[in-house]
TORLUMVEX-731886 format. One record per residue (C-alpha): x, y, z. Coordinates in steps of 0.001 Angstrom, whole numbers, padded with zeros to 6 digits, always signed. Each point is the difference from the previous one (the first is absolute). Example, Ala and Ser with C-alpha at 12.3 -4.5 7.8 and 13.67 -1.06 7.14 Angstrom:
# residues 2
+012300-004500+007800/+001370+003440-000660/
//
This chain:
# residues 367
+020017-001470+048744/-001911+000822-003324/+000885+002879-002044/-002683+002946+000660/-001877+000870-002911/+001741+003677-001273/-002010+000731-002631/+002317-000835-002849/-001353-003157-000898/-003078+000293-002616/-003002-001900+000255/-001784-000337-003620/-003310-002050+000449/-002097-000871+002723/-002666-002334+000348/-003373+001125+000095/-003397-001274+000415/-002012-000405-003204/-003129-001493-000754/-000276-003352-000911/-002048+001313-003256/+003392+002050-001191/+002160-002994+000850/-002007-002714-001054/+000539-001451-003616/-002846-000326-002313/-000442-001629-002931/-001023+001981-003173/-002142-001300-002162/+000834+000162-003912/-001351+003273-002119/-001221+002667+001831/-004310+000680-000637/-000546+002958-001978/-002002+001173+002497/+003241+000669+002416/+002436+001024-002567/-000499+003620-000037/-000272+000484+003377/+003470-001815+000769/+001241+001574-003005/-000750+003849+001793/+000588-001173+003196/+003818-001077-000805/+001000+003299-002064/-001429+002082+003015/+001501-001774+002763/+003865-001562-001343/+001944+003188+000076/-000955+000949+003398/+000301-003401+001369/+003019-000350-001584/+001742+002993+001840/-001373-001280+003277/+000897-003002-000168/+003586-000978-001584/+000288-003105+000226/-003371-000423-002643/+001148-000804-003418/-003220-001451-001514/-003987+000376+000395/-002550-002294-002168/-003129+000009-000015/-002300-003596-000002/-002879-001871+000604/-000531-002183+002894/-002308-002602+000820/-001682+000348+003807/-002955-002461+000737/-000863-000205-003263/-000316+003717-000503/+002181+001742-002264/+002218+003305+001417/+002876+002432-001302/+002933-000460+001888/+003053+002021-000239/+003382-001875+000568/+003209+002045+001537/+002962-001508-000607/+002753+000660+002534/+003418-001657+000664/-000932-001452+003323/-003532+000305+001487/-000195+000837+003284/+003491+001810+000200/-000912+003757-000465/+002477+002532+000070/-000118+001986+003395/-001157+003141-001590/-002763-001137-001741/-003680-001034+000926/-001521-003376-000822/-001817+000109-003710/-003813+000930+000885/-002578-002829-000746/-001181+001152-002606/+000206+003015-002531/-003010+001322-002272/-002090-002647+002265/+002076-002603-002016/+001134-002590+002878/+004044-000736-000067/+001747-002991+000733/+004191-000326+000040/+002534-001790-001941/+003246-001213+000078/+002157+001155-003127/+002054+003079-001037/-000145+000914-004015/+003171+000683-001749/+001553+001046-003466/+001425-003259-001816/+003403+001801-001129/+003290-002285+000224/+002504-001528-002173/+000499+000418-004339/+001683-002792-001886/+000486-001310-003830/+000747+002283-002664/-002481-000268-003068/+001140+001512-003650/-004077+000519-000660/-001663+000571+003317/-003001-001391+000826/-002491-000137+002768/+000643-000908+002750/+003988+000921-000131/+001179+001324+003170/+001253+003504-000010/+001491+002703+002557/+001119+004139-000235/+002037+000220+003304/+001765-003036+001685/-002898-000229+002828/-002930+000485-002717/-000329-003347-001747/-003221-001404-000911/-001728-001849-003886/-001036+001632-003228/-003789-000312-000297/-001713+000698-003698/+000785+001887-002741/-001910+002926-001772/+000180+002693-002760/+000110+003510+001511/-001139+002761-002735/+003294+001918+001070/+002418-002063+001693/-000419-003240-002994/+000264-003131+001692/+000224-000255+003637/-000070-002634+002883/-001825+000318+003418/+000557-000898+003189/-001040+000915+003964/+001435+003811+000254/+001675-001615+003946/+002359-002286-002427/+001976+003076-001549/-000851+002712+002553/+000694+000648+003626/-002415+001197+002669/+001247+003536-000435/-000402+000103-003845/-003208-001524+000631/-001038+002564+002231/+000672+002756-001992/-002486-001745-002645/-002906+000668+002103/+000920+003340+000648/-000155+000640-003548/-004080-000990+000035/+001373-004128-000859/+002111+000722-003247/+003633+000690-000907/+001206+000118-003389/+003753-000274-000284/+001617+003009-001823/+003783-001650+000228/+001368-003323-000791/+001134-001116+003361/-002274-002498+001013/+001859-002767-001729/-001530-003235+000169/+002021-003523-000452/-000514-003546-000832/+001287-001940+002382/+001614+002646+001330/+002976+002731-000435/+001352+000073-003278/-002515-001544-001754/-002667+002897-000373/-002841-000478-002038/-001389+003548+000133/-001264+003497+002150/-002775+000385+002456/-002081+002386-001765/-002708+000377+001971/-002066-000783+003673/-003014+000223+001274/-001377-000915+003362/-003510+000367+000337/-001835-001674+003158/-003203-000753-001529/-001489+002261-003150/-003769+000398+000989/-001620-003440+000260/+003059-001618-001538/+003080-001947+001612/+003227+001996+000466/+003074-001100-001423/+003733+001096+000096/+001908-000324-002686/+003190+001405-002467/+000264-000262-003341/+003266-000964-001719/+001094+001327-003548/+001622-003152-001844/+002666+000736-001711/+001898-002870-000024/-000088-003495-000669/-004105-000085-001100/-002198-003027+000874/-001343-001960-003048/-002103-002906+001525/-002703-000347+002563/+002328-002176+002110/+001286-000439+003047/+003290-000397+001508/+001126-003790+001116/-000605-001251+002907/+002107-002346+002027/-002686-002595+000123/-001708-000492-003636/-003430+000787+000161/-002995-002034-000595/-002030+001856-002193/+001651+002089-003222/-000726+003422+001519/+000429+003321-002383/-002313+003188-000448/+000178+001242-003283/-004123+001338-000952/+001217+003277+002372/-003675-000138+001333/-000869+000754+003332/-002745-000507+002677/-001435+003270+002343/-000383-001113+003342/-003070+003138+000054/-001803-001393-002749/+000598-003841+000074/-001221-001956+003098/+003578-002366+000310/-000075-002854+001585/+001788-003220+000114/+003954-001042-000687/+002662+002419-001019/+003573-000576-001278/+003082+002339-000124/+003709+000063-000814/+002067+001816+002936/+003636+000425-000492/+001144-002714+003121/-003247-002082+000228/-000638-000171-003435/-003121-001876-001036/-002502-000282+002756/-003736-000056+000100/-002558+000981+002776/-003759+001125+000414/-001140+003178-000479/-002658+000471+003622/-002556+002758-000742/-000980+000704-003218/-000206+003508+001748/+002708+000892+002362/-000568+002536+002179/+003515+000924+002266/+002429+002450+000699/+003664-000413+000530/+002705+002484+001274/+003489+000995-001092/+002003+001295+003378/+003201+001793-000140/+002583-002855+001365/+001554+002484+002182/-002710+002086+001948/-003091-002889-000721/-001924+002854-001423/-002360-000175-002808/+001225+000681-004079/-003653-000948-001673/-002189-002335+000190/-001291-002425-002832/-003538-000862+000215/-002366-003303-001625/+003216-002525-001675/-001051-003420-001267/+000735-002416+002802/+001568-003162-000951/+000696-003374+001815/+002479-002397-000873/-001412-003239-001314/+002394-001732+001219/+000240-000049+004132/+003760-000450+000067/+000857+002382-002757/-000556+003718-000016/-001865+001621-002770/+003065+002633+000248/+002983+000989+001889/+002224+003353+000394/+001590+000658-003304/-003516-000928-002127/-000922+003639+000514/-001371+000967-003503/-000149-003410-001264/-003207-000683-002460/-003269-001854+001434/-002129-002027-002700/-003499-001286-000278/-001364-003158-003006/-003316+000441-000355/-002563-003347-001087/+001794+000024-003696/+003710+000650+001282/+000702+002833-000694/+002706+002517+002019/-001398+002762+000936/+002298+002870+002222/-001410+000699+003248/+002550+001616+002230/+003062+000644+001044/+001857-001429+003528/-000126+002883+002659/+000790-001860+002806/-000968-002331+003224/-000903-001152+003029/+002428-003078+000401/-001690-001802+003212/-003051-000096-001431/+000562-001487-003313/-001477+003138-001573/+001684+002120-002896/-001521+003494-001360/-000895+000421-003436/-000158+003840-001742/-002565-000267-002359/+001085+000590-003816/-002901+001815-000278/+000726+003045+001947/+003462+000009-001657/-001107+000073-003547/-002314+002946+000820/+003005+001856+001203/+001401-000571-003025/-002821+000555-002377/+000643-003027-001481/-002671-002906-001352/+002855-003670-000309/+003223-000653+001194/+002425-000704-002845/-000868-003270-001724/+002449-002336-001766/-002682-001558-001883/+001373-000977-003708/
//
């Protein structure tokens, strides 16, 4: 005789019935016509928070282009960890928001945070780095601060946990450090390097991307050059960044191939997809699923190589570049994180991050 059901058993996710439009894929076409941008652009900002209370298994919303019949439409894409399967207290997405037409997708974004390995007597970019045992992630670019001298930056998630975050942007998005705790190390514990001194966590800053991000005090063990860490596998191309210049995502239409230098993958190189991204991701508390912030318009990136990610968890931080028609490096953002399944890796834009800094170049080892 079967067991009656008592109640004690929890049922998380039922199948509903969707439309086809929400569950269908589409395919995007490549930059998004100027004519749509500001529209998806208002309609993500006013809609992500809310839908991403409702709904907790949503991690990521983008905005696109799609081709139907020959006839060009916004589309907004949902990305959810299985379509279909919706948790029992929620409702289905609607089928559209701000008369913007949704379709679903499989994939679930996450913070690239992981492992720290070889000690460096300079650091460089590119070197991985952790605070506490569980917060490990890679050393972007370096700057000079007007108080703090010179300082290193990296994704604000590598050194800080959800609750420090949190209390970030309860304090309007900015913390500045009074004491020396916040040690930061390179690999990891002894070797520190220098302090947190300061974090900020702003979702977006009025038409401009948002960004998370802590700034580390050097105060040992200074970089000299523009390079990079070894790899395991010797690279094709002699990569460095020494001219400290950098490329705004909200002034510069980018487009085309990208290279960084993560902590575990190293060299890689990928596409950027939109010269304007328009997308919201959200942070959840791994405990209760509910919301921290939400990080609005990254640089989307995908690998150029199909078997290869662009970047994997403990690049968090790492440094994106861009060589323009002469070769030059130019700085155009910093690793935030990804959406493994589909190949596709977020970008923060340096842009926003230099503003927040009131700063004009990243520190150049030019001779």
């Amino acid at each position: 005789m079967e067991k009656a059901f008592t109640g004690s058993d929890k049922i998380d996710y039922v199948t509903k019935a969707v439309d086809c439009l929400q569950s269908s894929n589409v395919d995007e076409i490549g930059d998004i016509p100027e004519e749509y941008q500001e529209r998806l652009r208002l309609c993500i900002r006013k809609i992500s928070k809310g839908l991403y209370v409702k709904h907790k298994r949503l991690s990521f919303i983008e905005g696109c282009t799609i081709n139907l019949n020959s006839t060009y439409e916004p589309r907004l894409l949902l990305y959810v960890h299985a379509k279909g399967c919706i948790p029992i207290d929620e409702d289905p997405f609607d089928k559209s928001y701000e008369a913007i037409r949704v379709s679903v997708r499989e994939g679930s974004f996450v913070q690239l945070t992981n492992r720290s390995y070889e000690i460096h007597e300079n650091v460089r970019m590119g070197c991985s780095i952790e605070r506490k045992c569980e917060l490990k992630g890679t050393l972007g670019v370096f700057f000079k601060h007007s108080t703090y001298g010179l300082c290193g930056i990296t994704c604000a998630h590598v050194l800080m946990d959800d609750h420090e975050l949190g209390s970030v942007i309860g304090n309007a998005g900015n913390v500045q450090l009074v004491v020396d705790d916040y040690v930061v190390f390179q690999p990891e514990k002894p070797n520190d390097i220098g302090i947190v001194k300061e974090i900020f966590v702003k979702e977006y800053v009025d038409e401009k991307s948002g960004f998370e991000i802590a700034i580390i005090q050097l105060q040992k063990r200074h970089p000299v050059c523009g390079r990079f860490p070894a790899p395991e596998k010797p690279p094709d191309y002699d990569y460095e960044f020494t001219s400290g210049r950098v490329l705004d995502k909200d002034k510069e239409n980018l487009r085309g191939t990208c290279w960084k230098f993560g902590g575990v993958t190293g060299y890689t190189s990928g596409e950027i997809l939109q010269s304007k991204s328009l997308n919201s991701h959200v942070i959840r508390n791994p405990i209760t699923n509910d919301p921290i912030y939400t990080l609005y318009d990254q640089i989307v990136v995908r690998s150029s190589d199909a078997n290869k990610p662009f970047a994997v968890r403990g690049d968090s931080g790492g440094p994106v570049f861009f060589n323009d028609c002469s070769g030059e490096v130019f700085c155009i953002g910093l690793i935030e994180g990804g959406i493994p399944g589909l190949n596709k890796t977020l970008v923060t834009p340096i842009g926003s991050i230099m503003r927040a800094v009131n700063v004009s170049s990243l520190q150049s080892f030019s001779p």
